[in-house]
TIMIMI-536929 format. One record per residue (C-alpha): residue number from 1; residue in three letters; x, y, z. Coordinates in nm, 4 decimals. Last residue first. Layout:
TIMIMI-536929
NUM ALA X Y Z
...
***
This chain:
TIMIMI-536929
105 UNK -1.6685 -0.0793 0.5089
104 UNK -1.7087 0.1744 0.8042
103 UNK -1.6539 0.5210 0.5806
102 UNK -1.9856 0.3385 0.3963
101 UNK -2.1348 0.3067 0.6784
100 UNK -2.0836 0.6917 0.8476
99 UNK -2.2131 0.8175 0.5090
98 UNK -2.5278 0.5950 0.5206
97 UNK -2.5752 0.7254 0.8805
96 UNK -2.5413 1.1033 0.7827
95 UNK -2.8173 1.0839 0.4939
94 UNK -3.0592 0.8827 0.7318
93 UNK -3.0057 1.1239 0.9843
92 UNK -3.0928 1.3985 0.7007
91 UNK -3.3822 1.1969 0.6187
90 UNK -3.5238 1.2007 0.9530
89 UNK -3.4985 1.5254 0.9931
88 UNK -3.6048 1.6861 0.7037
87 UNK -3.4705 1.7642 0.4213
86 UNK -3.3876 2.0615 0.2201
85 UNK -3.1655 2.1205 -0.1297
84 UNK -2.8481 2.3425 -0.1272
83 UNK -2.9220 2.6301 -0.3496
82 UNK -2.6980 2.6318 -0.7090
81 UNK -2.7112 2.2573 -0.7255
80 UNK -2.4727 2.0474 -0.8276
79 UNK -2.4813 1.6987 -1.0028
78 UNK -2.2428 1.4078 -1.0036
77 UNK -2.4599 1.1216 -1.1145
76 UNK -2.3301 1.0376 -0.7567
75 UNK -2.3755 1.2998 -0.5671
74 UNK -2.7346 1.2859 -0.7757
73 UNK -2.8061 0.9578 -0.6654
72 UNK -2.6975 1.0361 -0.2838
71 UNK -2.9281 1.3102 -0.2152
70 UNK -3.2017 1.1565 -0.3668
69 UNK -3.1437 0.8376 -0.1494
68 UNK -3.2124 1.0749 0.1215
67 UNK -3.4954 1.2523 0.0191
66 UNK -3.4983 1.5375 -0.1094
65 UNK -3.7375 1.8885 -0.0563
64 UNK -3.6901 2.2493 -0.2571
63 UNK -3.6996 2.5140 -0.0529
62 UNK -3.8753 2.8055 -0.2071
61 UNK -3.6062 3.0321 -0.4017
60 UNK -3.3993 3.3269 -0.3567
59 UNK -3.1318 3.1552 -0.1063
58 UNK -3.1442 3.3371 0.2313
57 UNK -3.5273 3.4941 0.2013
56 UNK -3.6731 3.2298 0.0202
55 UNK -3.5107 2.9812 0.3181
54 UNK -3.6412 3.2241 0.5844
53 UNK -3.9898 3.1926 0.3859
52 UNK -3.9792 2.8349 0.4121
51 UNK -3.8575 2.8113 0.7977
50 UNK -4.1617 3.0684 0.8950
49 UNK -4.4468 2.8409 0.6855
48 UNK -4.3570 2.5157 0.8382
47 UNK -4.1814 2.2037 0.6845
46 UNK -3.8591 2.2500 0.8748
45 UNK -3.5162 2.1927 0.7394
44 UNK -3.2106 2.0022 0.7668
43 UNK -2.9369 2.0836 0.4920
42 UNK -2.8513 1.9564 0.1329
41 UNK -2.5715 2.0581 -0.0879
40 UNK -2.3731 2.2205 0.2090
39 UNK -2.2362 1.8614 0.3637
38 UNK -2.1148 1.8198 0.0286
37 UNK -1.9566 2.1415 -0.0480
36 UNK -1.8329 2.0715 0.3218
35 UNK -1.6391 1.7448 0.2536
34 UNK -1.5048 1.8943 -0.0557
33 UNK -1.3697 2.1572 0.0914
32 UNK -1.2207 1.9035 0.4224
31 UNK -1.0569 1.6836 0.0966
30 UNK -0.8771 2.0175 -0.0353
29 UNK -0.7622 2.1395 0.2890
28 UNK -0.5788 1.8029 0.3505
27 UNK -0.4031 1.8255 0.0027
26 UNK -0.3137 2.1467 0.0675
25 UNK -0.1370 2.0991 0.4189
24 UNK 0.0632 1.8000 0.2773
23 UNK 0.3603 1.9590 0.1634
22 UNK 0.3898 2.1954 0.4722
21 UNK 0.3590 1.8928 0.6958
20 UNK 0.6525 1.7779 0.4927
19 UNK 0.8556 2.1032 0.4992
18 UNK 0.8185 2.1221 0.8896
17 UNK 1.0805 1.8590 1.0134
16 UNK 1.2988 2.0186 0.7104
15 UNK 1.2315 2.3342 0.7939
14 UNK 1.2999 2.2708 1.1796
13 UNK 1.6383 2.1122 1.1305
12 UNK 1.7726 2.4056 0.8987
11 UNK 1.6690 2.6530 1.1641
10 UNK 1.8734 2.4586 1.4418
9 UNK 2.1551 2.4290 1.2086
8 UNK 2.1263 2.8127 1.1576
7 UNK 2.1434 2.8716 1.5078
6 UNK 2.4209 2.6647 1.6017
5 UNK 2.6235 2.7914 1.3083
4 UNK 2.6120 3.1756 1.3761
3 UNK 2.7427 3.1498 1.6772
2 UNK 3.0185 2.8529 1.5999
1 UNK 3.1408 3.1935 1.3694
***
């Protein structure tokens, strides 16, 4: 009997150190979706003719340019997009450091 209760205590002990991590798991996975449906709206791309026809090729479409204060006003008007919309460079650093400011305030 003391054989079977050791082991079972031990069990119970782990599932209820576990059960709260278990609890929280979906909430976590939900906030890293909708971190990457945003980061997927809009991506970094090149202005020349072989990056624009890749982009037609993947998505059905010609890119279709934003800046980065575009980006934001329709995240916030709350509007999707069936292809995620280009930028370049220097907008999509601009993008990424407004993000990393307001996670800063």
């Amino acid at each position: 009997m003391n054989r079977l209760v050791s082991p079972a205590l031990v069990a119970v002990a782990v599932a209820a150190f576990a059960a709260p991590s278990f609890a929280q798991a979906p909430r976590t996975q939900s906030a890293r979706v909708e971190r990457a449906a945003a980061l997927q709206s809009v991506m970094m791309c090149a202005t020349d003719t072989a990056t624009r026809r890749a982009y037609q090729r993947e998505f059905g479409s010609a890119p279709v340019f934003v800046t980065a204060q575009e980006a934001i006003a329709s995240r916030q008007a709350g509007q999707r997009w069936t292809a995620p919309r280009c930028m370049t460079e220097h907008q999509y650093n601009r993008l990424v450091a407004s993000t990393q400011t307001r996670a800063s305030l």
